[in-house]
Residue frames as a rotation matrix with the C-alpha (Angstrom) as fourth column:
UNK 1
0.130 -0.815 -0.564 0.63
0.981 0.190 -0.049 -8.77
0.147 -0.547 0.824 -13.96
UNK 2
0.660 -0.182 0.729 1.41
0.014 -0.967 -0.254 -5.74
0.751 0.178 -0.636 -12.11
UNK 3
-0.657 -0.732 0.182 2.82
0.094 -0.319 -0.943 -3.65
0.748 -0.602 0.278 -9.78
UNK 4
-0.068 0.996 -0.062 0.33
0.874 0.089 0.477 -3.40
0.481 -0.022 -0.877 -6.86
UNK 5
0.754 -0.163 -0.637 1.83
0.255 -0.820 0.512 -0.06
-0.606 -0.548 -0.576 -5.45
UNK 6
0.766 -0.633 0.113 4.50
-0.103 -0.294 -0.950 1.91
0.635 0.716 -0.290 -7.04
UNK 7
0.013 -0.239 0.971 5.44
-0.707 -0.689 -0.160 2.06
0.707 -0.684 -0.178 -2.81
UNK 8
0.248 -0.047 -0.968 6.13
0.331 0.943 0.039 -0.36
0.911 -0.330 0.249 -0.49
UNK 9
0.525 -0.502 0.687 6.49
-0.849 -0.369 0.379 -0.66
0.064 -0.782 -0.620 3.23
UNK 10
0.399 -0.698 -0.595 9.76
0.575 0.696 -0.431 -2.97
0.715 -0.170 0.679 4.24
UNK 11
-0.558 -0.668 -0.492 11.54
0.687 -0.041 -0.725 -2.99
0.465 -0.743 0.482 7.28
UNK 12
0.067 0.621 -0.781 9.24
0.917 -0.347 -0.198 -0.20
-0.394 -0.703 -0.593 8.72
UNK 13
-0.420 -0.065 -0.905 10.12
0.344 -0.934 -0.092 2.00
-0.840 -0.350 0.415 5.69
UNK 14
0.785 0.617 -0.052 8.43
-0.010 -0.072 -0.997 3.42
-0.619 0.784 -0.051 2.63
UNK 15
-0.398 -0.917 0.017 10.47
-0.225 0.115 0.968 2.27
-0.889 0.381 -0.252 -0.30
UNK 16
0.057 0.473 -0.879 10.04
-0.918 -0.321 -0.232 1.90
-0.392 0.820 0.416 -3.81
UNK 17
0.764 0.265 0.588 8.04
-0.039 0.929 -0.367 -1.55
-0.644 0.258 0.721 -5.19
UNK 18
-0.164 -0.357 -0.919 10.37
-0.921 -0.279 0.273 -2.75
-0.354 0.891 -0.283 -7.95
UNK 19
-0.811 0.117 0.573 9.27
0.096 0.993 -0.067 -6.33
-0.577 0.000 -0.817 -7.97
UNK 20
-0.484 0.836 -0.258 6.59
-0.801 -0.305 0.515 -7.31
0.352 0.456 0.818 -10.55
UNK 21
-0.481 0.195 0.855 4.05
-0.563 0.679 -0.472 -9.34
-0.672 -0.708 -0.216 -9.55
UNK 22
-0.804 0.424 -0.418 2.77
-0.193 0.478 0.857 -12.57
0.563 0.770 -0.302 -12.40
UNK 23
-0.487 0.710 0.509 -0.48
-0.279 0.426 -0.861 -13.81
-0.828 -0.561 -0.010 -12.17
UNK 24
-0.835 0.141 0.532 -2.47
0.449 0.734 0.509 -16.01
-0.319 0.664 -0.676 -14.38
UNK 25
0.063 0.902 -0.426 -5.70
-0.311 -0.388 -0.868 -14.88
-0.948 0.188 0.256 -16.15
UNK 26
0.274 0.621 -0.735 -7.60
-0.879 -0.148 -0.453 -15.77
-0.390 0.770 0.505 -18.92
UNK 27
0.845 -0.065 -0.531 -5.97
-0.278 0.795 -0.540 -18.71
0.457 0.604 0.653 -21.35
UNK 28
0.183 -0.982 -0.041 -2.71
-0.867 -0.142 -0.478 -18.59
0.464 0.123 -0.877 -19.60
UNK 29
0.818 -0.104 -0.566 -0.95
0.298 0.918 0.261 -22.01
0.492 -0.382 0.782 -18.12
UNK 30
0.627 -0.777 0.056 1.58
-0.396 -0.256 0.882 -22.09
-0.671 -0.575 -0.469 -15.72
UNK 31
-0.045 -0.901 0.432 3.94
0.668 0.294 0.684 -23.73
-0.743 0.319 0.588 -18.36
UNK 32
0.070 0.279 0.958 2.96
0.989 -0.145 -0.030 -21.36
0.131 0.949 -0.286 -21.23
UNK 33
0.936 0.343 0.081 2.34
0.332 -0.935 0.128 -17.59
0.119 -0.093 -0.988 -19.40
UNK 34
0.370 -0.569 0.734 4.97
0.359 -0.642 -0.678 -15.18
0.857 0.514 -0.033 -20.37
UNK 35
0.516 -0.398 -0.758 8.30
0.817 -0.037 0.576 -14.42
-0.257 -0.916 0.306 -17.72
UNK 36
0.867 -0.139 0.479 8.65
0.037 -0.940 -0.339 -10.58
0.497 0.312 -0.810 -18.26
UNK 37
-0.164 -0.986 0.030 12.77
0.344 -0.085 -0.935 -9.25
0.924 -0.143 0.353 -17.13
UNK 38
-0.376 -0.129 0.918 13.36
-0.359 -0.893 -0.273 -8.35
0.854 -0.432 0.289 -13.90
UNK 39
-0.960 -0.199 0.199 12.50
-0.280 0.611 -0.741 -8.90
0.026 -0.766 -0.642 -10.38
UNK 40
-0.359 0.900 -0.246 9.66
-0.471 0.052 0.881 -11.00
0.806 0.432 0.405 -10.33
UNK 41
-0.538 0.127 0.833 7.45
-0.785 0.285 -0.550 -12.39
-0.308 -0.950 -0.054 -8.27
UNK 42
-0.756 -0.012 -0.654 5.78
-0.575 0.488 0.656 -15.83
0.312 0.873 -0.376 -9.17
UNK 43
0.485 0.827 0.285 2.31
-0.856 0.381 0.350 -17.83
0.181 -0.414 0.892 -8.12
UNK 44
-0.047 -0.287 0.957 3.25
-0.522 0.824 0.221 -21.45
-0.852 -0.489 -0.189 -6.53
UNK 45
0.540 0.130 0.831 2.00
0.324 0.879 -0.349 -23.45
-0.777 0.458 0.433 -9.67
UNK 46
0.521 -0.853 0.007 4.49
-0.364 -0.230 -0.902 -21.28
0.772 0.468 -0.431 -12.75
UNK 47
0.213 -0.716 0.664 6.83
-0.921 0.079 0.381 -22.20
-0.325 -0.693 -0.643 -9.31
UNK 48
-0.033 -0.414 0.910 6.55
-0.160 0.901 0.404 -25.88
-0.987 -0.132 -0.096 -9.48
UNK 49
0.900 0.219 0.376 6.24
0.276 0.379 -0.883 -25.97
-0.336 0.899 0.281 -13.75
UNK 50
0.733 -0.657 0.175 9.24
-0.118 -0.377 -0.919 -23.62
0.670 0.653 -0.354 -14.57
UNK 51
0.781 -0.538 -0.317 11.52
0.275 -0.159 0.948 -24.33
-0.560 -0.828 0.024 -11.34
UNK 52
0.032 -0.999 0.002 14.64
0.636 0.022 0.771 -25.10
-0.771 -0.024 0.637 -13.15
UNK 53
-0.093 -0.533 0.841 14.27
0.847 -0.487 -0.214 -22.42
0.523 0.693 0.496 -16.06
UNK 54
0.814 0.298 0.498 13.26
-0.056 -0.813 0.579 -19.64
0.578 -0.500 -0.645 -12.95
UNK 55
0.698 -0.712 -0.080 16.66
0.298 0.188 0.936 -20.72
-0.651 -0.677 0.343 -11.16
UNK 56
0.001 -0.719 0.695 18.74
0.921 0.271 0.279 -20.91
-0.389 0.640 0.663 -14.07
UNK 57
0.526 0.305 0.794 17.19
0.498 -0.867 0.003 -17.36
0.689 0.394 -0.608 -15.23
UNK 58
0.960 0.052 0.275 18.49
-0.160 -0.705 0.691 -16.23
0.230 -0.707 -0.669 -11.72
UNK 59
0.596 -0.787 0.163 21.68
0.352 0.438 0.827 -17.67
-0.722 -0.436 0.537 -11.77
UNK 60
-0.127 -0.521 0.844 22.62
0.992 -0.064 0.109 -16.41
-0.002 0.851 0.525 -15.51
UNK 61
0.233 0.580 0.781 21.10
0.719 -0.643 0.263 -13.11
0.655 0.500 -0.567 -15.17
UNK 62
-0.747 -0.291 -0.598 21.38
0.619 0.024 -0.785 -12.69
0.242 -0.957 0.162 -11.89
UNK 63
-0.495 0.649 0.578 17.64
-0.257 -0.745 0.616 -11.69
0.830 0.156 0.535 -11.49
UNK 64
-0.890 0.048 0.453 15.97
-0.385 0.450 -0.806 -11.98
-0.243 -0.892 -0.382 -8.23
UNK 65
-0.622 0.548 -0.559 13.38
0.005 0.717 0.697 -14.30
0.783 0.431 -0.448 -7.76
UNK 66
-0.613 0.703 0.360 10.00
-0.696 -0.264 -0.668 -14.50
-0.375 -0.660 0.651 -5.62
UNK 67
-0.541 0.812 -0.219 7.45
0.436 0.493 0.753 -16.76
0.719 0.311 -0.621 -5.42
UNK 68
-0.512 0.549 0.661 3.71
-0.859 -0.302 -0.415 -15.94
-0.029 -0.779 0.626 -3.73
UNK 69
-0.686 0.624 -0.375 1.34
0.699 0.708 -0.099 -18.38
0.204 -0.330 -0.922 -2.27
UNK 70
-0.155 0.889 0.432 -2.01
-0.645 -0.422 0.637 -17.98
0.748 -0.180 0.639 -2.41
UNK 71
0.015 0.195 0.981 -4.32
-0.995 -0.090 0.033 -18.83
0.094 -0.977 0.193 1.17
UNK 72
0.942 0.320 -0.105 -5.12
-0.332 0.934 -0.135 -22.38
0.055 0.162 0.985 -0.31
UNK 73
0.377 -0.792 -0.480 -1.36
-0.093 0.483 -0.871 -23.11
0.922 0.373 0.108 -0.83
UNK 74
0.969 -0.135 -0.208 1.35
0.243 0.357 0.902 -25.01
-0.047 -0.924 0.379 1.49
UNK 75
0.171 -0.980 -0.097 4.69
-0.977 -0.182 0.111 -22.99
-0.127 0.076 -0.989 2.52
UNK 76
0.411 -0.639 0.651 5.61
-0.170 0.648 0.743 -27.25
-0.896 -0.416 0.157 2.76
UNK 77
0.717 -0.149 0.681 6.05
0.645 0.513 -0.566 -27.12
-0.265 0.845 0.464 -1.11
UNK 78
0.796 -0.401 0.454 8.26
0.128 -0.621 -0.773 -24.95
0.592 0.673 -0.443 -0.93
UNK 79
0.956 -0.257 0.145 10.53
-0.159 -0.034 0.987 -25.68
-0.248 -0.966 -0.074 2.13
UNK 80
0.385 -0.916 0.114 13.70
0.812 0.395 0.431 -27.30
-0.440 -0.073 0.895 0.30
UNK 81
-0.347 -0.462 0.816 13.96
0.812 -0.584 0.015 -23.84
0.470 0.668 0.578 -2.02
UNK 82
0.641 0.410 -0.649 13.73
0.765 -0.408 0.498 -21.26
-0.061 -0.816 -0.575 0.31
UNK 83
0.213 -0.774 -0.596 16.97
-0.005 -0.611 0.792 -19.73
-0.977 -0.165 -0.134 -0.19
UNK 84
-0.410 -0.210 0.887 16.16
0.909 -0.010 0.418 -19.33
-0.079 0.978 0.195 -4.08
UNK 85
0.184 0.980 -0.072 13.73
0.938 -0.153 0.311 -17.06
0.294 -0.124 -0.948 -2.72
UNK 86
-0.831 -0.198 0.520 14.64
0.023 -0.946 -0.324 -13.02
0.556 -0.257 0.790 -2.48
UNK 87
-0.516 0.761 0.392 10.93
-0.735 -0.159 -0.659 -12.36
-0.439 -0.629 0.642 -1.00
UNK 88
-0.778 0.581 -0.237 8.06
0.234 0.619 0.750 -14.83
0.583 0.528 -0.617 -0.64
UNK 89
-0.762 0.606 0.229 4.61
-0.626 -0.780 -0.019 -13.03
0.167 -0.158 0.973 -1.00
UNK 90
-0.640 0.749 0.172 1.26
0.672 0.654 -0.347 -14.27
-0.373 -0.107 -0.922 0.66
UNK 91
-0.716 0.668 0.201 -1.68
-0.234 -0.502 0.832 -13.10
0.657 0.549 0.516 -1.11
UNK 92
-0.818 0.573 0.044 -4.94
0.087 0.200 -0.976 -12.09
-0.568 -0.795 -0.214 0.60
UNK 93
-0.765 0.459 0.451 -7.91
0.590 0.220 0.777 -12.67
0.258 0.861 -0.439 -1.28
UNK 94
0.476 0.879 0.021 -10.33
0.571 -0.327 0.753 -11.50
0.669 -0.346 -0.657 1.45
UNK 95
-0.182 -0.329 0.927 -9.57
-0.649 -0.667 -0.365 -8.62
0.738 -0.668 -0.092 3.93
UNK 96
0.350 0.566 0.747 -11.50
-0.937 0.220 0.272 -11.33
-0.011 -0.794 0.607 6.20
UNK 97
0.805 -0.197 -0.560 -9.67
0.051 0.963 -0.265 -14.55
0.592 0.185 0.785 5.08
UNK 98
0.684 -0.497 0.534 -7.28
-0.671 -0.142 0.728 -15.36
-0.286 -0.856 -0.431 8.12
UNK 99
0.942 -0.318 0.106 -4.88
0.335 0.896 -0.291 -18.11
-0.003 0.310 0.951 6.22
UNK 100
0.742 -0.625 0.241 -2.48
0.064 -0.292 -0.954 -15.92
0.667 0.724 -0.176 5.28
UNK 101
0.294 -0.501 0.814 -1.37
-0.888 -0.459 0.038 -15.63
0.354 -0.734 -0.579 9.14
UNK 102
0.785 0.122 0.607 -1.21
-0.093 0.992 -0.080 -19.28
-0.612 0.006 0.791 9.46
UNK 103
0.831 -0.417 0.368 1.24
0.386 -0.043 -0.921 -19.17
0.400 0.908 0.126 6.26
UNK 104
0.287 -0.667 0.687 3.54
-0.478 -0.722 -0.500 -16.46
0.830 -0.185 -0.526 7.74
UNK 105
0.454 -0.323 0.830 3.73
-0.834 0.172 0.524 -17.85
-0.312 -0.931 -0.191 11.33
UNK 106
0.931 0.058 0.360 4.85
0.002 0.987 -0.163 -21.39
-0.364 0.153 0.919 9.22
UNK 107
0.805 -0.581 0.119 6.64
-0.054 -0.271 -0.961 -19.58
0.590 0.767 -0.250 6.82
UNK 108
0.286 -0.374 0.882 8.62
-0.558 -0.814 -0.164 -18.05
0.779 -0.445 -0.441 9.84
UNK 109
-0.086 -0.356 0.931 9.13
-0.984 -0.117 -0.136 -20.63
0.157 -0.927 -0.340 12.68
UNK 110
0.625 0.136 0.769 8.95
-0.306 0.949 0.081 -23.86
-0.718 -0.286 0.634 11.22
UNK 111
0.693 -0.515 0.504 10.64
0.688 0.263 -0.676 -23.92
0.216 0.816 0.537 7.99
UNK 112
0.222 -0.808 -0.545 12.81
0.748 -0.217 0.627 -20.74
-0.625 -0.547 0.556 9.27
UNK 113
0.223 -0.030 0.974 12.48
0.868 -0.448 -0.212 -18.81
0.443 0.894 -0.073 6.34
UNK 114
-0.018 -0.340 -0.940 14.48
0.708 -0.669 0.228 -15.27
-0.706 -0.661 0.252 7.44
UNK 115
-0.722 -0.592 0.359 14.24
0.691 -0.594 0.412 -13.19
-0.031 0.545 0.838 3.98
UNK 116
-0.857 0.515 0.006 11.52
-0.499 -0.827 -0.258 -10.72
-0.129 -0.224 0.966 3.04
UNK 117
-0.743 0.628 0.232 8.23
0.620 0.776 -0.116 -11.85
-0.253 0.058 -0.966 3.75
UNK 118
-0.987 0.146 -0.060 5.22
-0.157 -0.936 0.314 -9.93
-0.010 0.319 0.948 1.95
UNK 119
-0.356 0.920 0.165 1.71
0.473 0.329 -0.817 -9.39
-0.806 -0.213 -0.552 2.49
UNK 120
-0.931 0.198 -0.306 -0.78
-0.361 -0.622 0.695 -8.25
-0.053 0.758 0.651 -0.50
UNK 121
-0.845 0.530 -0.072 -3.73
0.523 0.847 0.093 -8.08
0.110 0.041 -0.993 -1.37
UNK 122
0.466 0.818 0.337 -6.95
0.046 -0.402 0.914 -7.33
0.884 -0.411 -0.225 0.84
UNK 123
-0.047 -0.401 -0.915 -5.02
0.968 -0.244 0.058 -5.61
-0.247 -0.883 0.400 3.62
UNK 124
0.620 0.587 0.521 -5.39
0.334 -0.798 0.501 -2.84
0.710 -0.137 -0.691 5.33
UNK 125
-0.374 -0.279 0.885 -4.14
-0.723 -0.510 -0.466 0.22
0.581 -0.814 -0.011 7.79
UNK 126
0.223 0.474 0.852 -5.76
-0.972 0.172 0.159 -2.09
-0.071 -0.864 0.499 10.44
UNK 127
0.939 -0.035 -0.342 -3.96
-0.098 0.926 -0.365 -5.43
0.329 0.376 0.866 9.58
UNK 128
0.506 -0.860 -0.061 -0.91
-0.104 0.009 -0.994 -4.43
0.856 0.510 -0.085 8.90
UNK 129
0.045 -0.462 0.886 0.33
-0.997 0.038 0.070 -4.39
-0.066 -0.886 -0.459 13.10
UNK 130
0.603 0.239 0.761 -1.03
-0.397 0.917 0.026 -7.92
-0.692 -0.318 0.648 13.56
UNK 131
0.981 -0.194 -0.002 0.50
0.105 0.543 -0.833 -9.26
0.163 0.817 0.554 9.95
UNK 132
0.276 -0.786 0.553 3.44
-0.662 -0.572 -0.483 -7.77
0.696 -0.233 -0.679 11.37
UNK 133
-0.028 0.081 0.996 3.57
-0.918 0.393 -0.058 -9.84
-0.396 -0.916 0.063 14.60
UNK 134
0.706 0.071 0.705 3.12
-0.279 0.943 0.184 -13.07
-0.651 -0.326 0.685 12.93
UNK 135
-0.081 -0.736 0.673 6.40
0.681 0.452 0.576 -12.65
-0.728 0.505 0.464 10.67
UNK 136
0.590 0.020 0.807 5.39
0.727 -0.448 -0.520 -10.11
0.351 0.894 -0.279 7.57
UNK 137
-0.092 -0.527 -0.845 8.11
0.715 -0.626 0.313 -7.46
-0.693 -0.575 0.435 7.04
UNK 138
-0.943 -0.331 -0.039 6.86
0.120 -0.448 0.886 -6.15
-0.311 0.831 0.462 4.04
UNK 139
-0.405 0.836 -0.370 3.83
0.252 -0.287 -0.924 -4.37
-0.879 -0.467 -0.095 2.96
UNK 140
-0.988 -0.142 -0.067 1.97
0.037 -0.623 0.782 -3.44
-0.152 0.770 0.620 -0.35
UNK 141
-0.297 0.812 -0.502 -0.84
0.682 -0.188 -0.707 -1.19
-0.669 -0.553 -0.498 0.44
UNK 142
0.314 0.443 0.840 -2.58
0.904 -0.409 -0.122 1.36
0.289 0.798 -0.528 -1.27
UNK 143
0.504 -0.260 0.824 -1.56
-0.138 -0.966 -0.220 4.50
0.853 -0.003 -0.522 0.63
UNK 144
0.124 -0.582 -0.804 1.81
0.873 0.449 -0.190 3.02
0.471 -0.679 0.563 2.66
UNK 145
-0.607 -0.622 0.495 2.35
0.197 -0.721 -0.665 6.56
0.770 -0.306 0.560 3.65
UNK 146
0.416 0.780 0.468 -0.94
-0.733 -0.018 0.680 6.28
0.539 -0.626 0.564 5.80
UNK 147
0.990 0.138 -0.038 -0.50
-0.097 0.845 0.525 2.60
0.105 -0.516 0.850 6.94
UNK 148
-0.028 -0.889 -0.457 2.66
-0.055 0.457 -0.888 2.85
0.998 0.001 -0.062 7.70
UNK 149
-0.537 -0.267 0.800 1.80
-0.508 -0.655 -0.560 4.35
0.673 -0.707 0.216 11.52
UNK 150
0.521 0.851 -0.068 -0.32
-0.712 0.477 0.515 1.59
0.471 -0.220 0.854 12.15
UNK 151
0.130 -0.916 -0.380 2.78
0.109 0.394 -0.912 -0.45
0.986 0.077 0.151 12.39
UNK 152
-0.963 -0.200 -0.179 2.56
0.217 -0.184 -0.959 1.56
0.159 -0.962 0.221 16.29
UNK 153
0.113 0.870 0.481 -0.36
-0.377 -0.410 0.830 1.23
0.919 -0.275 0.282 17.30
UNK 154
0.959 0.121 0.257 0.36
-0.217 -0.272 0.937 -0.31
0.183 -0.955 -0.234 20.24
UNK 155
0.359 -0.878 0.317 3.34
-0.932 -0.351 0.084 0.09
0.038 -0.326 -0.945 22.54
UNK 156
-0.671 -0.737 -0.080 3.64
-0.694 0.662 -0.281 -3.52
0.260 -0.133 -0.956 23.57
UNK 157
0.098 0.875 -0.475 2.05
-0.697 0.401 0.595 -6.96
0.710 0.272 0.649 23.62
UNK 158
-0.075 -0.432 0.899 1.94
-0.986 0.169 -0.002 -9.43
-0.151 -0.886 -0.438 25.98
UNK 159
0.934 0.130 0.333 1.85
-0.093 0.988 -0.127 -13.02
-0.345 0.087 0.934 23.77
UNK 160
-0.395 -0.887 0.240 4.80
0.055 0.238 0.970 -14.54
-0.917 0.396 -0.045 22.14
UNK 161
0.769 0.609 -0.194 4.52
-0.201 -0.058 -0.978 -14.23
-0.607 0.791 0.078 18.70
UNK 162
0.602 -0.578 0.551 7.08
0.710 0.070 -0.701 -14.53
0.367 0.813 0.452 15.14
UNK 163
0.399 -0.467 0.789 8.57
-0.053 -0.871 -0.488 -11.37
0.915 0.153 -0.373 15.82
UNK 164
0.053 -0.085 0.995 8.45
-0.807 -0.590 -0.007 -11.91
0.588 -0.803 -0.100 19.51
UNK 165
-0.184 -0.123 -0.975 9.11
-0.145 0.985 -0.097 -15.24
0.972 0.123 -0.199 21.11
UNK 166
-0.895 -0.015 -0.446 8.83
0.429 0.252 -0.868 -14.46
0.126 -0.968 -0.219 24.79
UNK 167
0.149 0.919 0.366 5.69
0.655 -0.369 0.659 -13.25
0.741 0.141 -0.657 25.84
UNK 168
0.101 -0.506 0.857 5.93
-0.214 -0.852 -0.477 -10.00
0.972 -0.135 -0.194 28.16
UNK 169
0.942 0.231 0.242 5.63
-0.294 0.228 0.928 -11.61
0.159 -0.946 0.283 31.60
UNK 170
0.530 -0.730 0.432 8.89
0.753 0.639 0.157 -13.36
-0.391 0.242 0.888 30.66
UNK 171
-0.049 -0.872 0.487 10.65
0.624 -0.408 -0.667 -10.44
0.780 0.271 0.564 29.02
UNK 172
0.512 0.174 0.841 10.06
-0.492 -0.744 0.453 -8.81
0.704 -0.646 -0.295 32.43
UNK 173
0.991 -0.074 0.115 11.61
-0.063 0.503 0.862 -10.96
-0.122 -0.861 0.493 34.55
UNK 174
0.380 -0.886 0.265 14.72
0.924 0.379 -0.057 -11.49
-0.050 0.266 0.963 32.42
UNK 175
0.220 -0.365 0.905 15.06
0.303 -0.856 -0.419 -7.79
0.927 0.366 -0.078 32.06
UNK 176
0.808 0.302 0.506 14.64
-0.292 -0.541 0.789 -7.67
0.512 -0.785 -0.349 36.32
């Protein structure tokens, strides 16, 4: 379990990570691996094993709560507890594994999910526009002060997307 930056982009600014992220390794079980203080961030299975002591922890404590999904996992298991959720992180395994946009655009415009949404992982300065476009508002990169300017790379697009629902033919016309 770590931090995976100390730095974070959110909202389009560099901000400090305080969120830890859990992950499993070695002997650990999702009913058994250890729920360090503080904001955390949690893998889908410790989600569905500890729900009600990871609510109850946030309700008595008043710690926030996170849960990530890896590329294999479905935002639908997690649709009725959305709003337990401070941020829910998608993990990229590969720099080349495209699920995670699939995940976000769900995450975002079927189930509605409006809080922070986070990419990690294998991402890059060259992701980070696109991941951006299909819902992610949150970033944890190795050097966010670089990749943050990527963020503009270009001026304007011309599908609909998460972020963008009209496509630009259509926000021209309404704008004429």
């Amino acid at each position: 379990m770590a931090n995976l930056s100390t730095k974070l982009i959110r909202d389009r600014v560099i901000v400090e990570d305080t969120w830890q992220v859990l992950t499993l390794i070695a002997d650990d079980t999702p009913e058994t691996v250890g729920l360090p203080a503080g904001p955390l961030l949690v893998p889908l299975p410790v989600w569905q094993a500890r729900k009600s002591e990871l609510v109850r922890r946030k309700r008595e404590q008043g710690e926030p709560l996170g849960i990530w999904l890896d590329t294999q996992d479905d935002p639908a298991d997690i649709d009725a507890n959305l709003d337990d959720f401070s941020v829910v992180g998608v993990r990229f395994p590969l720099a080349s594994d495209g699920r995670g946009y699939s995940i976000a655009t769900l995450l975002r415009t079927r189930y509605g999910y409006r809080g922070e949404l986070r990419a990690f992982g294998s991402i890059g300065r060259d992701h980070l526009h696109y991941l951006w476009r299909v819902g992610f508002d949150s970033f944890a990169v190795k050097q966010p002060e670089l990749a943050i300017a990527s963020l503009d790379d270009f001026s304007e697009a011309y599908q609909a997307a998460a972020n963008q629902p009209l496509p630009l033919f259509l926000r021209r016309a309404l704008s004429a």
